[in-house]
C-alpha positions as MATLAB code, in Angstrom:
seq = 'XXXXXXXXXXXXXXXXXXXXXXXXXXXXXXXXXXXXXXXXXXXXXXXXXXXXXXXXXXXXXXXXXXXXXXXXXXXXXXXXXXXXXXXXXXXXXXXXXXXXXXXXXXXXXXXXXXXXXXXXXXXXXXXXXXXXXXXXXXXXXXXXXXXXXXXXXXXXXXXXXXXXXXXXXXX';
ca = [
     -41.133  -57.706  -77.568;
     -37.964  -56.140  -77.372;
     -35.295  -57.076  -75.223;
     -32.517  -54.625  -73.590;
     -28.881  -55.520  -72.139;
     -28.015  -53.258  -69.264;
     -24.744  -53.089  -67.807;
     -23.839  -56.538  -67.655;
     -27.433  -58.223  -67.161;
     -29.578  -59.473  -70.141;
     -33.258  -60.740  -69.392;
     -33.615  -64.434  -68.769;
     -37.192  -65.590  -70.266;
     -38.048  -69.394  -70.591;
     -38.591  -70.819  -73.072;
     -42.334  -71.890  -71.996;
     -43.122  -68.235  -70.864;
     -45.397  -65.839  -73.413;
     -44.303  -62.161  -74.047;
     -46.485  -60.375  -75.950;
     -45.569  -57.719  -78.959;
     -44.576  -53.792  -77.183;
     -43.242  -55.350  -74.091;
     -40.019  -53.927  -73.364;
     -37.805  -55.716  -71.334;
     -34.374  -54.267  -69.734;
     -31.411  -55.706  -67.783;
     -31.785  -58.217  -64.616;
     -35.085  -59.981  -65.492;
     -36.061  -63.419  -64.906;
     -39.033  -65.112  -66.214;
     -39.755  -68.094  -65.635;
     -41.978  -71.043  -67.469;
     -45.830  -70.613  -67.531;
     -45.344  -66.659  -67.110;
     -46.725  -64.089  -69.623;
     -46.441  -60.423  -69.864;
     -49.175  -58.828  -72.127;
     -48.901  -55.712  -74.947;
     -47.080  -52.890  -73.487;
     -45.744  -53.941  -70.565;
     -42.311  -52.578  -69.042;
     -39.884  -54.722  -66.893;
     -37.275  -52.509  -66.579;
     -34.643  -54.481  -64.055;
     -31.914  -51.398  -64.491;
     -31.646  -50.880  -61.147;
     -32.805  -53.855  -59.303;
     -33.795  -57.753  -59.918;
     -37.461  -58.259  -60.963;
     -38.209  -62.197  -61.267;
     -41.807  -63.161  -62.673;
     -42.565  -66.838  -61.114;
     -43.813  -69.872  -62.951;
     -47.386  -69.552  -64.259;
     -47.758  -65.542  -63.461;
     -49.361  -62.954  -65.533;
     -48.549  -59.461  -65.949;
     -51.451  -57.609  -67.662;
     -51.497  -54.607  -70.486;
     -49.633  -51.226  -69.208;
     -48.088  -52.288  -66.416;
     -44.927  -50.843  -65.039;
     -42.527  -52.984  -63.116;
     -39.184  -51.208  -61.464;
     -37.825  -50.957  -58.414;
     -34.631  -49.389  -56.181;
     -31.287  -50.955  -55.377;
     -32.631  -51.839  -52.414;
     -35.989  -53.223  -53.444;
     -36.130  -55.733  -55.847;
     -39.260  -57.022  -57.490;
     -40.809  -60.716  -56.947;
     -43.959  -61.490  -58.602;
     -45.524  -64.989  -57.240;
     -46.104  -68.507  -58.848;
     -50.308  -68.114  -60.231;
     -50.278  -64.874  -59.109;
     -52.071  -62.093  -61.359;
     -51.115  -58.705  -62.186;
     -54.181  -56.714  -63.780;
     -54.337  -54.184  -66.536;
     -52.257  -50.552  -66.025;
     -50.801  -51.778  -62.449;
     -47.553  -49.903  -61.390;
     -45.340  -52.529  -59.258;
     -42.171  -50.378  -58.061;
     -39.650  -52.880  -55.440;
     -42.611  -54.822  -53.963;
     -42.844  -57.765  -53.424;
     -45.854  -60.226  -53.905;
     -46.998  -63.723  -53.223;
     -48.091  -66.575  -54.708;
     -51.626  -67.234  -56.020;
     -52.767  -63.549  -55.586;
     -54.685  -61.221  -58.071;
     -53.720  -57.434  -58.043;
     -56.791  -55.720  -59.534;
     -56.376  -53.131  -62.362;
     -54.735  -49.851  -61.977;
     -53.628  -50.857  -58.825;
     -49.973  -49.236  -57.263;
     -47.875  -51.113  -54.978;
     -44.826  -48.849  -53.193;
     -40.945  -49.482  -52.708;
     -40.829  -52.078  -49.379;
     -44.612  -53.228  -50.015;
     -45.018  -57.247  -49.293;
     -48.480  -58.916  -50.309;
     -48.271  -62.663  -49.220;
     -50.136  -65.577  -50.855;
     -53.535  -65.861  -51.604;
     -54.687  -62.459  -51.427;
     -56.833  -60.402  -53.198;
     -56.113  -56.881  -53.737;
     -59.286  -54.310  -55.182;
     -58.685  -52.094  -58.667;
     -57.199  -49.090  -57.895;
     -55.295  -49.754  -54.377;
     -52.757  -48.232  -53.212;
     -50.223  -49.760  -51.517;
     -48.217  -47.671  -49.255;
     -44.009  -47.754  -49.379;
     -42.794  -50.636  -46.588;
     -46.646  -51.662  -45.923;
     -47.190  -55.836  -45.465;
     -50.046  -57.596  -44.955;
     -50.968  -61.040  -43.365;
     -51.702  -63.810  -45.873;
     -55.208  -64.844  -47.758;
     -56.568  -61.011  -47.348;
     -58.785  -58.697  -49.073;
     -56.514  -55.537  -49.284;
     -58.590  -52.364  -50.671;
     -58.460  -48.833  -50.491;
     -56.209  -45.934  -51.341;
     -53.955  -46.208  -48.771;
     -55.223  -49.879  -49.079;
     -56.474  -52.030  -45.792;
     -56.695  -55.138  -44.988;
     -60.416  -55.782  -44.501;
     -61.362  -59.032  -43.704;
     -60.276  -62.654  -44.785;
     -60.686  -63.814  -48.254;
     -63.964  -66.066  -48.938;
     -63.917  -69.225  -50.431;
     -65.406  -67.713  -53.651;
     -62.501  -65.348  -53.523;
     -60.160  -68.060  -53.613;
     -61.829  -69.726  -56.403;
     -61.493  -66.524  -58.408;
     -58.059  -65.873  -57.892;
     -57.329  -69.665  -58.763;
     -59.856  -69.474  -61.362;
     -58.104  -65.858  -63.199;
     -54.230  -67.464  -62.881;
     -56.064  -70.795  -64.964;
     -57.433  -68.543  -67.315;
     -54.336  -66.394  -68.075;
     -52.100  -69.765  -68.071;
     -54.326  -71.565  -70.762;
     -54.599  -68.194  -73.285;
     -50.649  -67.951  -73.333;
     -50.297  -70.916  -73.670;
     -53.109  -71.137  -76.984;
     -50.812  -67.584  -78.098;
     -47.702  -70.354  -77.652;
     -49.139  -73.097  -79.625;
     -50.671  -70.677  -82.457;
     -47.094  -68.774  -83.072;
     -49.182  -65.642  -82.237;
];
């Protein structure tokens, strides 16, 4: 992990978050406890405030930025898969964005939706909460099942208990 002062803002981490070796980190970042950001991620708050809630994940290759005018607020239990690009969006809690997925400048996802791999998410595009959003541009489709809901609860459990057994083993 490295960590990278930017004007006058330094990343806040917890204590009780997990950030794995190659994440780079710049400027006005808050992470909170629970959270864990996985090899090669990049946070880089140069330009605007990205805050990772308790318990989130942030998955391998993802890219989190965002304008003066659009911060970045990743939800409590909310997942961000594998090579995701997250530029001033904002997103709920207990929500799973699928891998490779790209959310725009302006773009809200409320809680407890599920978003496909590979969506697109358009700039100032918002959603109504506990949907399956899919597509490139991505749609709202229908309603998430109850099996969906167990998955996305099921994937923020999962990611919680690993970085926390990283934690405990000084990995």
């Amino acid at each position: 992990m490295k960590l990278y002062k930017f004007r006058d803002k330094y990343p806040i981490i917890s204590r009780d978050a997990y950030i794995q070796d190659g994440v780079k980190i710049t400027g006005d970042v808050e992470i909170e406890a629970g959270a864990s950001v996985w090899y090669n991620a990049t946070l880089r708050g140069d330009v605007c405030k990205i805050t990772l809630k308790k318990n989130c994940n942030v998955q391998e290759l993802t890219s989190i930025h965002g304008d003066p005018t659009f911060d970045v607020v990743i939800g409590e239990n909310t997942t961000i898969g594998h090579n995701c690009i997250i530029h001033g969006a904002k997103i709920g809690n207990n929500c799973v964005i699928g891998m490779g997925s790209t959310l725009l400048n302006g773009a809200v996802v409320p809680d407890n939706c599920l978003v496909g791999a590979g969506s697109l998410i358009t700039q100032g595009a918002e959603f109504e909460e506990g949907m399956l959003i899919v597509g490139r541009p991505a749609k709202a489709i229908r309603s998430i099942s109850e099996e969906d809901a167990k998955y996305i609860k099921k994937n923020g459990e999962i990611y919680a208990a690993l970085a926390q057994e990283y934690l405990d083993n000084n990995y």
